[in-house]
MMTF fields as JSON, N, C-alpha, C and O atoms, coordinates in Angstrom:
{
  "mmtfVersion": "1.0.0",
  "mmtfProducer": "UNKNOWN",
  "numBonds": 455,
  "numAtoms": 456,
  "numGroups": 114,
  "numChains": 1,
  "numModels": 1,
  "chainsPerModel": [1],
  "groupsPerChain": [114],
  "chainIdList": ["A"],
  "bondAtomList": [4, 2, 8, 6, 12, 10, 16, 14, 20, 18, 24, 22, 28, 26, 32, 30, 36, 34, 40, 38, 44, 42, 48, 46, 52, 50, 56, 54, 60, 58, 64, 62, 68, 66, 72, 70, 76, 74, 80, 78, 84, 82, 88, 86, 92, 90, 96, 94, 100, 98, 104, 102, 108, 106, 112, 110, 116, 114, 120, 118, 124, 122, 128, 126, 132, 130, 136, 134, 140, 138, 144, 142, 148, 146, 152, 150, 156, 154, 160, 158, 164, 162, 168, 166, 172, 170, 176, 174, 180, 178, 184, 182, 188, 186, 192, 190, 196, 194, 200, 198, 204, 202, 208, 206, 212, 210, 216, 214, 220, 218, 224, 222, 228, 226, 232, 230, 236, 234, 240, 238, 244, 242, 248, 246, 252, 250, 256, 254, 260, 258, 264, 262, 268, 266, 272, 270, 276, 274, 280, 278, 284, 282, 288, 286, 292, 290, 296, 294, 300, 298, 304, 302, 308, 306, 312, 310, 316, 314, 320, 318, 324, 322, 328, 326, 332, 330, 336, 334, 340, 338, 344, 342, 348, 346, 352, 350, 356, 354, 360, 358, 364, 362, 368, 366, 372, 370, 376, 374, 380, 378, 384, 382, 388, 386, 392, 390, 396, 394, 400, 398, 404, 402, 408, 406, 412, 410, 416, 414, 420, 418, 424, 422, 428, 426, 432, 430, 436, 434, 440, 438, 444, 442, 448, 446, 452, 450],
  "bondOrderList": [1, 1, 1, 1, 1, 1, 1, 1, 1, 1, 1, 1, 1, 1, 1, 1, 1, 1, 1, 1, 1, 1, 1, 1, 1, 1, 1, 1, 1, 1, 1, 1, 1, 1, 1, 1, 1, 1, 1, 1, 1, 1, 1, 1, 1, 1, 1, 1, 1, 1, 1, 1, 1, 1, 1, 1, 1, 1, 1, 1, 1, 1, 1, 1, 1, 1, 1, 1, 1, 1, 1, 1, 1, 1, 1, 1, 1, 1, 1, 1, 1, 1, 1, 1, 1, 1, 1, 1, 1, 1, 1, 1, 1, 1, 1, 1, 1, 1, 1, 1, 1, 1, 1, 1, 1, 1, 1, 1, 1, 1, 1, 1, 1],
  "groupList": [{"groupName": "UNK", "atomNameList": ["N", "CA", "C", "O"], "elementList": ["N", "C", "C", "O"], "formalChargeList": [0, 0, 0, 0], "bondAtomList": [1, 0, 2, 1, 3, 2], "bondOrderList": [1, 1, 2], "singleLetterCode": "X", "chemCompType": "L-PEPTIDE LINKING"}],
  "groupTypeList": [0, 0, 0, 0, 0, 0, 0, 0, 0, 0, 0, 0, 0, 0, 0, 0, 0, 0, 0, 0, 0, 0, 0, 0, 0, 0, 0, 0, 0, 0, 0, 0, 0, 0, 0, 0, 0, 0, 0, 0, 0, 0, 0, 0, 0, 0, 0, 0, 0, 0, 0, 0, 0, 0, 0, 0, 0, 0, 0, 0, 0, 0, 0, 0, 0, 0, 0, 0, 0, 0, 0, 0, 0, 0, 0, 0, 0, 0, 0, 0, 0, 0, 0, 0, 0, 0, 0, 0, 0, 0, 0, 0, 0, 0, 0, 0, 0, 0, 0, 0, 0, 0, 0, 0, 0, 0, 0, 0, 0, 0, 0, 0, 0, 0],
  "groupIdList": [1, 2, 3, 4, 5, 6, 7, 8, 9, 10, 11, 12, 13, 14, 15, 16, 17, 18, 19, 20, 21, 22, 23, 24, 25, 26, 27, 28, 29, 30, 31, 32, 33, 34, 35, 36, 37, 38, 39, 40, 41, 42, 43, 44, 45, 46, 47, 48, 49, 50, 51, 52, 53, 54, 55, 56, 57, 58, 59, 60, 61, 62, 63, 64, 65, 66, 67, 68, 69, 70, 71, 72, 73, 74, 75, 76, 77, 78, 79, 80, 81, 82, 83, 84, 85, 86, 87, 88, 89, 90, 91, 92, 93, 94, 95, 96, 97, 98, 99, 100, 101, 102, 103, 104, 105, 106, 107, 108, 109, 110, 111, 112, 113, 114],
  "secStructList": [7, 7, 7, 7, 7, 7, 7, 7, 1, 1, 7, 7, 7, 7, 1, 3, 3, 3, 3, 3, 3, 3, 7, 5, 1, 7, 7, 1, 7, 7, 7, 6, 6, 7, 1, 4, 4, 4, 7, 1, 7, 7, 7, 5, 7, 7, 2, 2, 2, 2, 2, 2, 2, 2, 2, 2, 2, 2, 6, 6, 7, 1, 1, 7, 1, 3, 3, 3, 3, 3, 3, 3, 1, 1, 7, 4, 4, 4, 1, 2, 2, 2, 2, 2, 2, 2, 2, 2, 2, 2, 2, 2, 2, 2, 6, 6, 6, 6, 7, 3, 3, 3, 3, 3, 3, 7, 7, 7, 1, 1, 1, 7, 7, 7],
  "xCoordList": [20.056, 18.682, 17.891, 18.313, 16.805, 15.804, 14.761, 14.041, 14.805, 13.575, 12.403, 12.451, 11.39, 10.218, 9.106, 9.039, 8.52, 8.04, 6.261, 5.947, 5.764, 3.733, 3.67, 4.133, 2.995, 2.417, 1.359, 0.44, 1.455, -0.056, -0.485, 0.414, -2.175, -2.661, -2.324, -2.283, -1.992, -1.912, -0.742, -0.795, 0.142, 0.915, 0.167, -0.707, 0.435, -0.029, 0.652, 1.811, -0.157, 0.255, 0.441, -0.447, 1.888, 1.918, 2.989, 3.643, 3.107, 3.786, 5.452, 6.224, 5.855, 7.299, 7.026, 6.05, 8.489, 9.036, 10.487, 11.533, 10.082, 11.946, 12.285, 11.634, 13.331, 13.55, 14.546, 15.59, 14.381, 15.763, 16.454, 15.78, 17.307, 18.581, 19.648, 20.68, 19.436, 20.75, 21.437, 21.063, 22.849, 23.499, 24.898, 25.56, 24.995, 25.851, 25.738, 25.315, 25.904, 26.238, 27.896, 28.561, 27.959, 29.707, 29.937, 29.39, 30.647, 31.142, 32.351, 32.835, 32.942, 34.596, 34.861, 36.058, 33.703, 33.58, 32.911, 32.444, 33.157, 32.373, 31.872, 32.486, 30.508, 30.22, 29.134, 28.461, 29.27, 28.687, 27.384, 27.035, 26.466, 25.322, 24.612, 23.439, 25.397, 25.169, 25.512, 26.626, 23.961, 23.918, 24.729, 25.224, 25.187, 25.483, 27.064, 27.419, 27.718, 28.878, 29.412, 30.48, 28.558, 28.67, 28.234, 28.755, 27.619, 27.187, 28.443, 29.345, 28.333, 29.643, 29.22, 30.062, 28.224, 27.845, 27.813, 27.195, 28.799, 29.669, 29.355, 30.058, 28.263, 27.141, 26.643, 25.911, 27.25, 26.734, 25.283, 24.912, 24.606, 23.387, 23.816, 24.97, 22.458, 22.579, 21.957, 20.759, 22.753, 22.432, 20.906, 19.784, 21.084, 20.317, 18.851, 17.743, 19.158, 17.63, 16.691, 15.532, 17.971, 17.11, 16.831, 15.678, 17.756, 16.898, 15.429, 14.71, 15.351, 14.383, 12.99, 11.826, 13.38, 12.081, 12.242, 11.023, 12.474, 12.608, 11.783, 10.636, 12.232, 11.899, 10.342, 9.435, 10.132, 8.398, 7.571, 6.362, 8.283, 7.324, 7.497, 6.617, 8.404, 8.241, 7.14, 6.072, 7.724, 6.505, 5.155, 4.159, 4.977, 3.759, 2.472, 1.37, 3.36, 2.933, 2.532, 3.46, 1.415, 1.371, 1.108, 0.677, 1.311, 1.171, 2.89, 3.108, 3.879, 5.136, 5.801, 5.884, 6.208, 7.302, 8.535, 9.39, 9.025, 10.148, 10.494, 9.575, 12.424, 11.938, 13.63, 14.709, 13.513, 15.039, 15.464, 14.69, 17.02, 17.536, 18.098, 18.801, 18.058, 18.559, 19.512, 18.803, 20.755, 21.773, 22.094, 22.587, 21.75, 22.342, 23.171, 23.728, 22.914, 23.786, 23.721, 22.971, 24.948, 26.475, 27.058, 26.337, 27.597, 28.637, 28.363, 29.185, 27.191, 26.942, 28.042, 27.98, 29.197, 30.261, 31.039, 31.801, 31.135, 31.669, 31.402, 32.225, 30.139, 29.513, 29.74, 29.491, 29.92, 30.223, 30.38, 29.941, 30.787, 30.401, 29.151, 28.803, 28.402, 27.009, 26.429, 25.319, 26.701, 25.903, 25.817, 24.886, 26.72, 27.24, 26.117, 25.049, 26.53, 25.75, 24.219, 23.604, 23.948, 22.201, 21.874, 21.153, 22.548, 22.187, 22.126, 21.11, 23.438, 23.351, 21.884, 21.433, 21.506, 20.296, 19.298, 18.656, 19.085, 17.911, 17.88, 16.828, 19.411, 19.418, 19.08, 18.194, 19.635, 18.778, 17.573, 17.345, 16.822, 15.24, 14.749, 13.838, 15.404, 14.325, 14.629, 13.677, 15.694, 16.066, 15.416, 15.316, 14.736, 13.927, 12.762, 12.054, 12.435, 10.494, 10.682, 9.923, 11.144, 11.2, 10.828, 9.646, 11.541, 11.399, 12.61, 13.758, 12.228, 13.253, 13.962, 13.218, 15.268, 16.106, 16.979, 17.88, 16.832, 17.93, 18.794, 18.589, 19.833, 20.172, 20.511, 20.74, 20.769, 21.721, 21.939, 21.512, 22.669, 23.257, 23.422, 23.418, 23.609, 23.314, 25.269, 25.543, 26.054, 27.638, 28.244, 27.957, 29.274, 29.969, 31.626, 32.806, 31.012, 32.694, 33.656, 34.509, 34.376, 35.481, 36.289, 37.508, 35.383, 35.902, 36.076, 36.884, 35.437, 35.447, 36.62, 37.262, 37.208, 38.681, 38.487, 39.55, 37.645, 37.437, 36.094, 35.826],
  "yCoordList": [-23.752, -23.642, -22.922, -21.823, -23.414, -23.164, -22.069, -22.427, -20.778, -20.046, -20.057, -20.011, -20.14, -20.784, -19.232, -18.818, -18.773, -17.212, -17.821, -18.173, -17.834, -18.003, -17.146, -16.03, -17.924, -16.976, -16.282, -16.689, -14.906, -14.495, -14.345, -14.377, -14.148, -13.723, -12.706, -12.745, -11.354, -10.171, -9.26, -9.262, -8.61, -8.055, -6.312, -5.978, -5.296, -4.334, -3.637, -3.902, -2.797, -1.782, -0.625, 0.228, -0.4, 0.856, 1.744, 1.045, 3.366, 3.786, 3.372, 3.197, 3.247, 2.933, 1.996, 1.797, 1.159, 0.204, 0.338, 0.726, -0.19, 0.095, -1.419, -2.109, -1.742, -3.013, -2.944, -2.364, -3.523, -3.774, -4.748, -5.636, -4.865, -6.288, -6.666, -6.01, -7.309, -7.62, -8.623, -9.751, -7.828, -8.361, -9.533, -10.228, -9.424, -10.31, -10.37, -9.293, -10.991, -11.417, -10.73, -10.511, -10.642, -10.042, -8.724, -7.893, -8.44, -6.917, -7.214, -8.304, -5.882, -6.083, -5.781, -5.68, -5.473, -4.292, -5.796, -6.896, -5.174, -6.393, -5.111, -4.861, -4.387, -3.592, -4.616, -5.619, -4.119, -4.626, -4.725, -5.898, -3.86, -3.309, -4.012, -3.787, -4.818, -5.166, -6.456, -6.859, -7.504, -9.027, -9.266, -10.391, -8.359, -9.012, -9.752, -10.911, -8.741, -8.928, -10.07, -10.61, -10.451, -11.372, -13.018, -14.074, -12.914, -14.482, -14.887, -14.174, -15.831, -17.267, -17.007, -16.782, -17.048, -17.051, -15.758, -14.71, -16.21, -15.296, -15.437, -15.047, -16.013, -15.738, -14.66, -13.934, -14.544, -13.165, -13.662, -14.822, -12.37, -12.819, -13.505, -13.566, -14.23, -14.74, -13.763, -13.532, -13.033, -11.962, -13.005, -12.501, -14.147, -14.582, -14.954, -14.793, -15.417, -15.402, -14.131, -14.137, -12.903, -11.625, -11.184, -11.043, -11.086, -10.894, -10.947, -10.098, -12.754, -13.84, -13.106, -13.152, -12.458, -12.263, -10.861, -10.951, -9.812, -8.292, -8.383, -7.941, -8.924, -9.274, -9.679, -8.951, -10.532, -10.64, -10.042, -10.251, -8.898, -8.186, -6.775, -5.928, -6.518, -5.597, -5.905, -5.316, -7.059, -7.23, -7.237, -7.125, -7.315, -7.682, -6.472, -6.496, -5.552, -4.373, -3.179, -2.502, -2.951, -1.937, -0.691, 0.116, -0.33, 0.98, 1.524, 2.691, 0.771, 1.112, 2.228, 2.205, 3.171, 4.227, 4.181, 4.771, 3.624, 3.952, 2.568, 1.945, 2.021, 1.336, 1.453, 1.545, 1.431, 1.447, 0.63, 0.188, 0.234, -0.818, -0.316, 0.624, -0.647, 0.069, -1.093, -2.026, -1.433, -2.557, -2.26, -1.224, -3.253, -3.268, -4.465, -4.899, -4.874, -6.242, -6.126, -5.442, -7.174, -6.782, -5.534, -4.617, -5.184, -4.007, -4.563, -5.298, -4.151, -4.101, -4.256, -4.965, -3.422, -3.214, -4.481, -4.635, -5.245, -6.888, -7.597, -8.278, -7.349, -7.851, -6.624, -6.968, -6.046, -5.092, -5.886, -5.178, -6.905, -7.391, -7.919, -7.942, -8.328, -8.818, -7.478, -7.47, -6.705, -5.219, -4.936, -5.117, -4.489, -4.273, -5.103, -4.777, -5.953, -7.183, -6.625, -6.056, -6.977, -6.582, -5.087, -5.069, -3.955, -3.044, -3.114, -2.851, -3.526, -3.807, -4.394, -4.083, -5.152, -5.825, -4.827, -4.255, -4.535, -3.261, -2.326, -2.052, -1.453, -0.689, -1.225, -0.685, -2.168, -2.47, -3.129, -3.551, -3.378, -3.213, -2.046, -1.759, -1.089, 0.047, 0.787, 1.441, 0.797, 1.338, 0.606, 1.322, -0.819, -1.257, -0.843, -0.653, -0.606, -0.606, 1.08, 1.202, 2.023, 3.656, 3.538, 3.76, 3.27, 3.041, 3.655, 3.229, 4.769, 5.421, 4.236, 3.351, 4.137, 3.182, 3.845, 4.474, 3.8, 4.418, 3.142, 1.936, 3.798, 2.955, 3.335, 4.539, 2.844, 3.531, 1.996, 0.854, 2.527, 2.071, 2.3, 3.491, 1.213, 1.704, 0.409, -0.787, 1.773, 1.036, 2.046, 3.186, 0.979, 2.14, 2.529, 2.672, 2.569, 3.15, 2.635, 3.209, 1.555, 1.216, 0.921, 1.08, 0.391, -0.441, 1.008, 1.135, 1.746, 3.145, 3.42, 3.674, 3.491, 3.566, 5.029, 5.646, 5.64, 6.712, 7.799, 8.736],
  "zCoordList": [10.447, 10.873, 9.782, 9.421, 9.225, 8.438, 9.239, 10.17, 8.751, 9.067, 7.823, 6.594, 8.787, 7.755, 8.326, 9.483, 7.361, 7.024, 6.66, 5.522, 7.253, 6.976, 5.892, 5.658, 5.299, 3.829, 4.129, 4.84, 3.462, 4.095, 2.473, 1.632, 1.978, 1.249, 0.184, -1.046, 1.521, 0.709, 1.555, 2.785, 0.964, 1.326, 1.781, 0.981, 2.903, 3.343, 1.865, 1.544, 1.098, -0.095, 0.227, 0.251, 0.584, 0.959, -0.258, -1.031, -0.355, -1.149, -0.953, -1.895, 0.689, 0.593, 1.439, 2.163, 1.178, 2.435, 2.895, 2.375, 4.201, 4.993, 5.415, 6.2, 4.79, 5.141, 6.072, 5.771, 7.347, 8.652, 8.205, 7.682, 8.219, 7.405, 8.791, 8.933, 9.359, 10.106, 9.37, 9.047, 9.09, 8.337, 8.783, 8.012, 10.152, 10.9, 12.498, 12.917, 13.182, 14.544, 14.985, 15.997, 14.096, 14.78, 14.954, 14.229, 15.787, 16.145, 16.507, 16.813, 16.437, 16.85, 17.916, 18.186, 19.116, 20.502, 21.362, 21.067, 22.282, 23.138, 24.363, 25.4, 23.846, 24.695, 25.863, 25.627, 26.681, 27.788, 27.45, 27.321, 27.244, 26.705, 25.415, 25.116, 24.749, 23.505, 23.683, 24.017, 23.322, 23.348, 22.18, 22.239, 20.699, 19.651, 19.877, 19.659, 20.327, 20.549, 21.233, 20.944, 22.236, 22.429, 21.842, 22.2, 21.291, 20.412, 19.669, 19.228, 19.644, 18.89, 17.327, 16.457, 17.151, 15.504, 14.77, 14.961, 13.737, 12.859, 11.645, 10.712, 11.535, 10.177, 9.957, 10.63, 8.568, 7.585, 6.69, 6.51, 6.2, 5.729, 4.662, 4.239, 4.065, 2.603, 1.794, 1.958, 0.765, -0.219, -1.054, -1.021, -1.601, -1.962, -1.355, -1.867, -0.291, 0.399, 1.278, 1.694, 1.336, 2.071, -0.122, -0.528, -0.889, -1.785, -2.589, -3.114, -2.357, -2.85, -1.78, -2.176, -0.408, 0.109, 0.109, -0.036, 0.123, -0.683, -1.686, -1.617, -2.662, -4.312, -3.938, -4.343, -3.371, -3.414, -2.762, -2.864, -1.705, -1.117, -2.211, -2.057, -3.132, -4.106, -5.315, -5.478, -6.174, -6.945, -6.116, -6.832, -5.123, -4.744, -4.206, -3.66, -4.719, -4.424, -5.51, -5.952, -5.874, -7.026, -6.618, -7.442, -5.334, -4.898, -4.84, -5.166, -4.484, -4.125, -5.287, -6.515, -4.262, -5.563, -4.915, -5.575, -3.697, -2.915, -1.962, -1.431, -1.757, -0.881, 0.0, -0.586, 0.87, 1.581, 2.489, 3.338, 2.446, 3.7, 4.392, 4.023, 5.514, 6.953, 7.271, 7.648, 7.285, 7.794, 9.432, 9.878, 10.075, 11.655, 11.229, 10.22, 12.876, 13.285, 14.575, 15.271, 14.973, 15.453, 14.526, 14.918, 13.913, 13.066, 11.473, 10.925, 10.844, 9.597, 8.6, 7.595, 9.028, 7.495, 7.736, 6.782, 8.43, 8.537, 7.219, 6.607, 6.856, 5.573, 4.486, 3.33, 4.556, 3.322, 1.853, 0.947, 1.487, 0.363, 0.198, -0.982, 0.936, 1.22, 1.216, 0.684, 1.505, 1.185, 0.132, -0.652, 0.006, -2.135, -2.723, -3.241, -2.55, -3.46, -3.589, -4.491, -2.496, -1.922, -2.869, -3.867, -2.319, -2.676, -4.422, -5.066, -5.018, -6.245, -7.104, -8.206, -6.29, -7.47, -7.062, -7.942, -5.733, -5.66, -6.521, -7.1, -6.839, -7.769, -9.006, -9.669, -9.389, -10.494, -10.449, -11.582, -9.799, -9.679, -9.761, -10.536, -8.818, -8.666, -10.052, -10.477, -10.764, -12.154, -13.065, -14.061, -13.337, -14.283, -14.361, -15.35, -12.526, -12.259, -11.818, -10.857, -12.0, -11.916, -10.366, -10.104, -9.473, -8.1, -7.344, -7.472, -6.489, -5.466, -4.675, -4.253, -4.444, -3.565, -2.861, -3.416, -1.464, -0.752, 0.192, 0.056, 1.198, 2.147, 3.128, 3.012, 4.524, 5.671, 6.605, 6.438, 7.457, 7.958, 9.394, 9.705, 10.626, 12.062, 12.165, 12.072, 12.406, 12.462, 13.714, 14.078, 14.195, 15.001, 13.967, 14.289, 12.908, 11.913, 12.225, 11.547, 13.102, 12.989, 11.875, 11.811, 10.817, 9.449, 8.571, 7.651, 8.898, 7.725, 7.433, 8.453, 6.514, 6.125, 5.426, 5.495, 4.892, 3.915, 4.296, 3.544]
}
């Protein structure tokens, strides 16, 4: 399924942005409470297309000094290479254009090994 995004004119210029990323449908819990756990679809994001639209709401901004991702889901660290990834080119954005980059994360730690 194709999600299709309206173009607007002008992007809101603000000093930071917080980007929400749900990064998968899967969890390893099947809490009662939680629709994720339950869905069939076990699609992880595409590093390339949450990039491709990140990337143009950054250039598009000449007020920005700061910008951060917040990973949910179902259980965010499922994708942990899709994270990496992601976070990787941010850092090197925000290290070309002198731009603060942070991250966090909304997990219930099962996968935390360390």
């Amino acid at each position: 399924m194709e999600t299709k995004i309206k173009e607007k004119t002008k992007v809101m210029e603000l000093d930071h942005y917080n980007f929400l990323i749900d990064t998968t449908n899967s969890c390893q819990l099947d809490c009662i409470y939680c629709y994720k756990g339950h869905e069939k679809n076990t699609q992880k994001m595409d590093v390339k297309k949450v990039w491709n639209t990140v990337n143009s709401f950054l250039k598009s901004n000449s007020q920005l000094r700061s910008f951060k991702f917040h990973f949910m889901g179902g259980e965010p660290l499922i994708a942990w290479s899709q994270m990496r990834k992601l976070n990787s080119l941010a850092k090197d954005y925000s290290e070309k254009n002198n731009l603060s980059f942070g991250w966090g994360a909304t997990s219930n730690l099962i996968l935390l090994d360390e």
